[in-house]
C-alpha positions as CSV (number, residue, x, y, z in Angstrom):
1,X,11.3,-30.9,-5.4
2,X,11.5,-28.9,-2.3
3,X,9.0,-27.9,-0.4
4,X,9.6,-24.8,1.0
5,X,9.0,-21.0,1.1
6,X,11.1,-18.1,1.9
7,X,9.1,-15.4,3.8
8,X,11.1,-12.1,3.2
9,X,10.8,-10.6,6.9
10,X,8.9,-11.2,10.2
11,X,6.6,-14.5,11.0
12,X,3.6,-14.7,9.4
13,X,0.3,-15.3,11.3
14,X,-0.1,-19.0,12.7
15,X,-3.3,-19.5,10.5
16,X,-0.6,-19.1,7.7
17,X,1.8,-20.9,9.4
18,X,-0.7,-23.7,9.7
19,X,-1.7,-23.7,6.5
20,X,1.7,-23.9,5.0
21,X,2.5,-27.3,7.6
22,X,-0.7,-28.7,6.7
23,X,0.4,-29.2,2.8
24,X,4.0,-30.2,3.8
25,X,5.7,-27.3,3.1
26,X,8.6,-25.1,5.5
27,X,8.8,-21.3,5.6
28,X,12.2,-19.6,6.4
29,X,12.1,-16.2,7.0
30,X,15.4,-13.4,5.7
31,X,16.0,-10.4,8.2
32,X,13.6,-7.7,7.6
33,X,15.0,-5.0,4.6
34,X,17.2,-7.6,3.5
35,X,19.5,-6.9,0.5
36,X,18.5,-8.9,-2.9
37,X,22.2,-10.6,-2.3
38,X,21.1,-11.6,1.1
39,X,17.7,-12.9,-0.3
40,X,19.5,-14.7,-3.0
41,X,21.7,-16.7,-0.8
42,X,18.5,-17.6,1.4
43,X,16.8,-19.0,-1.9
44,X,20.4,-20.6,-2.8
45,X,20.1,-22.5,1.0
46,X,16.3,-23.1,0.9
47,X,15.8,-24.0,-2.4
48,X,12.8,-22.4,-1.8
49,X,10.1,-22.8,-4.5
50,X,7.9,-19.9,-3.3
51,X,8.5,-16.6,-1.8
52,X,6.4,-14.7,0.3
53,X,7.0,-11.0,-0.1
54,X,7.3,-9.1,2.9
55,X,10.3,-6.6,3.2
56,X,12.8,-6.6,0.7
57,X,13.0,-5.8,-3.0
58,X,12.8,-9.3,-5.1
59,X,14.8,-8.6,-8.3
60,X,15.9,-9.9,-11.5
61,X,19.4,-11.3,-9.4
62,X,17.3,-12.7,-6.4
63,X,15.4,-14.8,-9.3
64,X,18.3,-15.9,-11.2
65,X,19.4,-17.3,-7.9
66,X,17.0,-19.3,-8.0
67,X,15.8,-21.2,-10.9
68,X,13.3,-23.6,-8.9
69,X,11.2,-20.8,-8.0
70,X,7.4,-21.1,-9.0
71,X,5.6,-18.1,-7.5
72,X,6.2,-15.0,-6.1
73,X,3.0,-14.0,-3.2
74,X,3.0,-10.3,-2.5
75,X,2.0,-10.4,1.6
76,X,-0.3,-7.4,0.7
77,X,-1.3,-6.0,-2.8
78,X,1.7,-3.5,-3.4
79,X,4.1,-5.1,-5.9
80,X,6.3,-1.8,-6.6
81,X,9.1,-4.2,-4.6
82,X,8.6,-6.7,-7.2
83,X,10.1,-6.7,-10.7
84,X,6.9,-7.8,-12.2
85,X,8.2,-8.5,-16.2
86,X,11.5,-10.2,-15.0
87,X,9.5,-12.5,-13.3
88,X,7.2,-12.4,-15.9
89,X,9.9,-13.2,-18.8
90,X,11.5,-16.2,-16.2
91,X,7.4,-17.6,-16.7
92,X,7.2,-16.6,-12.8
93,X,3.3,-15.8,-11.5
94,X,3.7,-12.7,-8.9
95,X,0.0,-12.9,-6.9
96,X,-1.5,-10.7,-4.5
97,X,-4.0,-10.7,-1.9
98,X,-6.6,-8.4,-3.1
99,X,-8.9,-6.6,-0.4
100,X,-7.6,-9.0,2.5
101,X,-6.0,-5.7,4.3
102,X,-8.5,-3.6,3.0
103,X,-10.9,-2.5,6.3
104,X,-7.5,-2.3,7.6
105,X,-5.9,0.3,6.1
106,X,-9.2,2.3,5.6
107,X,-9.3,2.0,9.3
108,X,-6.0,3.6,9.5
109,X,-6.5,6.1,6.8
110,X,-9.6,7.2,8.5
111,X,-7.4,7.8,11.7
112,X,-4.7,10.1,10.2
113,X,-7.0,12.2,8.7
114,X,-8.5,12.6,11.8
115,X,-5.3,13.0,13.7
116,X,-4.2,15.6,11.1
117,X,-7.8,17.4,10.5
118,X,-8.1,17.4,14.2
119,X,-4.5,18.3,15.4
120,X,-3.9,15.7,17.8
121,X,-0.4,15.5,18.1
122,X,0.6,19.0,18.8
123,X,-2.2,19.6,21.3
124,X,-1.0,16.2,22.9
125,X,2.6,17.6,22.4
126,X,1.4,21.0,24.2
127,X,-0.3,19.1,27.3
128,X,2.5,17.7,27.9
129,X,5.0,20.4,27.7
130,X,2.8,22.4,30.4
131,X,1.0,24.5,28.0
132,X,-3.4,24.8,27.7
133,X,-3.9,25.5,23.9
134,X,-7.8,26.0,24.3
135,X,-7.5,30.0,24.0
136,X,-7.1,31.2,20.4
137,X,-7.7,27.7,19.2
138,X,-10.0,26.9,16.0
139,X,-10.4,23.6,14.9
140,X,-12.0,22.1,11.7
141,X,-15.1,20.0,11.0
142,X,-15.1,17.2,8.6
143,X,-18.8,16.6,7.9
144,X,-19.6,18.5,4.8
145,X,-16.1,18.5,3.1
146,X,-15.5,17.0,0.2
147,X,-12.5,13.5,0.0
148,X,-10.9,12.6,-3.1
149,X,-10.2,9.0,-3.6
150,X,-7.1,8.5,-6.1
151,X,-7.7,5.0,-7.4
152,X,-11.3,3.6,-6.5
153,X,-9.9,-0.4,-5.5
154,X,-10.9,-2.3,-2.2
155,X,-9.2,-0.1,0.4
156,X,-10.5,3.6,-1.3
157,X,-13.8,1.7,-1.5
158,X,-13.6,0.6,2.5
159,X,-12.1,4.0,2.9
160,X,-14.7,5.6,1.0
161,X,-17.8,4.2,3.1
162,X,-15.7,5.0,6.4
163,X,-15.7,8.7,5.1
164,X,-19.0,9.1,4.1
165,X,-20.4,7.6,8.0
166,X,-18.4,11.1,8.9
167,X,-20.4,12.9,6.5
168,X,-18.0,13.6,4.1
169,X,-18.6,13.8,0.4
170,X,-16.7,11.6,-1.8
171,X,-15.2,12.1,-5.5
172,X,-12.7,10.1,-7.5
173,X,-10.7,9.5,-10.0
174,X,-9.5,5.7,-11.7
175,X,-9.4,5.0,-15.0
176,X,-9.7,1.4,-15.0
177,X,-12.8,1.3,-12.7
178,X,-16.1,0.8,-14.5
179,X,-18.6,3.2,-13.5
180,X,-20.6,0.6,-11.5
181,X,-18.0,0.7,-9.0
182,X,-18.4,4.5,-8.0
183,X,-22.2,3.9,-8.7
184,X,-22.6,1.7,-5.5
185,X,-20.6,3.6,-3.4
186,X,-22.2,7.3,-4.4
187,X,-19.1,8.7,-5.5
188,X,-18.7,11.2,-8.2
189,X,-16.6,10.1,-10.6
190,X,-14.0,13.1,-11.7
191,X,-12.6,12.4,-15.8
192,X,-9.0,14.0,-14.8
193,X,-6.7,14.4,-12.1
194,X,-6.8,17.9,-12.3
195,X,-10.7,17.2,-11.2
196,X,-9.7,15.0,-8.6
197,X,-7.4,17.3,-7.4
198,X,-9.3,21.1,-7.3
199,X,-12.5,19.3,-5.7
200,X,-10.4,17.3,-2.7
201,X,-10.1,19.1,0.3
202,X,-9.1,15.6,1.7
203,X,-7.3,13.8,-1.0
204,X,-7.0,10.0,-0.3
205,X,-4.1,8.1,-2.2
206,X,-5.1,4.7,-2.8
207,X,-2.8,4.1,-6.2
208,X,0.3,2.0,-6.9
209,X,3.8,2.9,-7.3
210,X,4.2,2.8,-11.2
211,X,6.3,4.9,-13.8
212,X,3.7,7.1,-14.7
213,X,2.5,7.7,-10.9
214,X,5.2,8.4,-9.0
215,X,5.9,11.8,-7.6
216,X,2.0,12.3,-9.1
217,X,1.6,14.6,-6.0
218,X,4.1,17.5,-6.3
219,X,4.4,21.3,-6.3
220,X,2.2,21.6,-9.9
221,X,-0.3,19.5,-8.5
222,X,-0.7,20.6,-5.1
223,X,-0.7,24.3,-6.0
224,X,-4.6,22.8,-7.8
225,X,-5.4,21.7,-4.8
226,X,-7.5,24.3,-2.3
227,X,-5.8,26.2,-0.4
228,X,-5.8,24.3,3.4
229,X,-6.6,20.9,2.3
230,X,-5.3,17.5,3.6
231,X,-3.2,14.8,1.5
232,X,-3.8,10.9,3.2
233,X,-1.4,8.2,1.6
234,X,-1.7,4.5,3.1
235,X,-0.7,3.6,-0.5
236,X,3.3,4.3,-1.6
237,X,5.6,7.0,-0.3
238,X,6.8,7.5,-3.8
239,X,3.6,8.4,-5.0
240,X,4.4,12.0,-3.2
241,X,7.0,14.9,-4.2
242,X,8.7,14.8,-0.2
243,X,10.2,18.2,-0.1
244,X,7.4,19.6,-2.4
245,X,5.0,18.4,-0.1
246,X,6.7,20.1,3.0
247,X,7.2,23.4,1.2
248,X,3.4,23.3,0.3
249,X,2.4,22.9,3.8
250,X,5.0,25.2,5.7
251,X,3.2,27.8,2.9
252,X,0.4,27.3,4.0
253,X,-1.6,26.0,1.3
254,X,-1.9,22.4,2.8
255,X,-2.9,22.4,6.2
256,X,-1.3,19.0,7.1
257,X,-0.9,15.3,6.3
258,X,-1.2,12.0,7.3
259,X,1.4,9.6,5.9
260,X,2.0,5.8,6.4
261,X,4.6,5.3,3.6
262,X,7.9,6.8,2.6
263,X,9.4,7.0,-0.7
264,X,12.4,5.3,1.0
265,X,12.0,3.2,4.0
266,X,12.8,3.0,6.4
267,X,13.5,7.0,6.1
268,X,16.6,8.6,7.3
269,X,16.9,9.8,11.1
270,X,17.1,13.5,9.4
271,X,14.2,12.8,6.8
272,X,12.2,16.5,6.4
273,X,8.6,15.4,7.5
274,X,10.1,15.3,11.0
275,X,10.5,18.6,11.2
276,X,7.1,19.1,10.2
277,X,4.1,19.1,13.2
278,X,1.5,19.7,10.4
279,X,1.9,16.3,10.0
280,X,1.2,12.6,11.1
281,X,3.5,10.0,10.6
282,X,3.1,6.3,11.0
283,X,5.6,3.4,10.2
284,X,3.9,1.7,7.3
285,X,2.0,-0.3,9.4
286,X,-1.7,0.7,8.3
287,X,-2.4,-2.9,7.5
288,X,-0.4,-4.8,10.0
289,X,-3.4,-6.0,12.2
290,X,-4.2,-9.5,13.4
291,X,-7.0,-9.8,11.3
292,X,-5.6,-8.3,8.1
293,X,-2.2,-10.4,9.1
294,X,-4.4,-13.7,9.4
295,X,-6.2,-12.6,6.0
296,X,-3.1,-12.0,3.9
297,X,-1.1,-14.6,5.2
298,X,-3.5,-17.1,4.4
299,X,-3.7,-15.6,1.2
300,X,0.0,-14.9,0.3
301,X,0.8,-18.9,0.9
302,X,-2.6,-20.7,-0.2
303,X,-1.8,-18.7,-3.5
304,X,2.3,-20.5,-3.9
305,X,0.5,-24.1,-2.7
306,X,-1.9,-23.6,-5.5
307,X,0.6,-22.7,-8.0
308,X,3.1,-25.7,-7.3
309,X,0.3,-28.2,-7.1
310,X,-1.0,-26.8,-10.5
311,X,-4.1,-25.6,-9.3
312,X,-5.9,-23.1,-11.3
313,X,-5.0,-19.1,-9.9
314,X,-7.9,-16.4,-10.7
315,X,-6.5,-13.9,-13.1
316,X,-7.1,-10.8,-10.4
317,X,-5.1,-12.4,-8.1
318,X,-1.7,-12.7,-10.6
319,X,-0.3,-9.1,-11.1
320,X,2.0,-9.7,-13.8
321,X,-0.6,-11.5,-15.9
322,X,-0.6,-10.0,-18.8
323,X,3.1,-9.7,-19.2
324,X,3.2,-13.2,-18.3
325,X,0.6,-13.7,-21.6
326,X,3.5,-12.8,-23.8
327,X,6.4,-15.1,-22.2
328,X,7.0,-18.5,-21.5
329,X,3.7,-20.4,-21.5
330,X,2.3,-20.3,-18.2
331,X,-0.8,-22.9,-17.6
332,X,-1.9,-22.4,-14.1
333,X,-4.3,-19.3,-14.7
334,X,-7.4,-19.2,-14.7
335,X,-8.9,-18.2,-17.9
């Protein structure tokens, strides 16, 4: 059996690299974005019995390319890039690293709320261009508003505690969180959306991509949202109407946006938020830090090493496991 993994984009750390030598396997890496023919062939080459999901969607063909592959390792916890039942129904584990990115990305959410709240950009923009904005200007305070925190897992929790050392409030909404977990953190838990929504004047999105979220922010939801608040997504582009978000602030009714995802990405050179001051814009890159890159990497290739030596795999680290429950018996989880 070969021993090697197919990392779907850039190096990973060297304390994954390390890791991955130290157990006998290889990694080889596809161009960043590649296409799911371009990963297949690479699996084809390889025969690659673990992939390591960076960049790239990993699809039904990109399996069947490959029928030696054992695990799928999300490099991060966002699997919307991953066709969780076909893997599933091919008896295929798809892990992730759960909280390994999390102070990460909380760090970085916390810094494009402040860059929006605070303006940053266009009075850097204005310095620049000549121009001394301080007459007529009116900024915002944070401490005392109220942040919504869509989806209450390890990065709204991190982002949550972050928030609250600003003084802000903090409500939110997930269905599949006991109440413990908003408990410990002192946040009031809203029972809808609509809640969520009409009581965030910064609104945190901290869900995943599925069917029933995406576009969860557009023009109907926004317009419950009060007038001059802030939307924050370090989660999934798609979660977000684009254009209804745009028309809400050049309306007025958000003041700005900070945005680390895109519902397609790399966007297009003409996307609309470009056009837009109101808001910030970063290139997917809240967690791509050393530490969160040494953290995940570890994690995304100690989880295939497991799976191919038959180790056990805890059950919150597989996110297809209960589809995998109903195909092709599938021993290596921990019960």
């Amino acid at each position: 059996m070969s021993k090697t993994i197919l990392v779907t984009g850039p190096d990973l750390d060297p304390a994954a690299v390390a890791l991955a030598k130290e157990h006998g396997f290889d990694l080889v890496h596809t161009p960043a974005y590649a296409e799911s023919a371009v990963i297949s062939e690479h699996l084809q080459a390889s025969g690659a019995v673990g992939i390591v999901s960076r960049m790239g969607r990993i699809d039904a063909e990109v399996m069947d390319a490959a029928p030696q592959l054992r695990a799928i390792s999300k490099h991060g916890v966002g699997v919307d890039n991953i066709d969780l039942a076909a893997a599933a129904a091919r008896g295929i584990p798809v892990l992730v690293a759960s909280g390994a990115n999390a102070v990460s990305v909380a760090e970085h959410a916390i810094a494009l709320m402040l860059a929006a709240v605070k303006r940053l950009l266009p009075l850097d923009a204005g310095l620049r261009a000549g121009r001394w904005d301080k007459p007529g200007f009116a900024g915002r305070e944070l401490d005392g508003a109220t942040m919504g925190l869509m989806g209450m897992g390890a990065i709204a929790q991190a982002t949550g505690r972050m928030a609250q050392g600003l003084g802000l409030t903090l409500v939110g909404f997930d269905p599949y969180a006991p109440d413990s977990v908003f408990e410990a953190l002192g946040v009031t838990r809203c029972e809808t959306v609509d809640e969520l929504l009409a009581r965030s004047e910064v609104l945190s999105l901290h869900c995943p991509l599925t069917p029933d979220t995406r576009e969860m922010l557009n023009a109907e939801s926004i317009a419950k949202m009060p007038k001059g608040a802030y939307v924050v997504n370090t989660a999934r582009g798609g979660l977000i109407d684009e254009p209804a978000l745009v028309a809400a602030i050049r309306s007025g009714h958000l003041a700005g946006a900070g945005l680390d995802t895109f519902a397609s990405e790399p966007p297009a050179a003409d996307h609309i938020f470009f056009q837009e001051p109101a808001i910030v814009l970063t290139p997917h890159i809240g967690g791509v830090t050393r530490q969160a890159g040494a953290r995940v990497g570890v994690e995304a290739v100690r989880g295939i090493i497991q799976i191919v030596a038959g180790d056990e795999v805890p059950q919150s680290r597989i996110a297809n496991r209960k589809l995998l429950a109903d195909a092709p018996a599938f021993a290596n989880v921990e019960k």
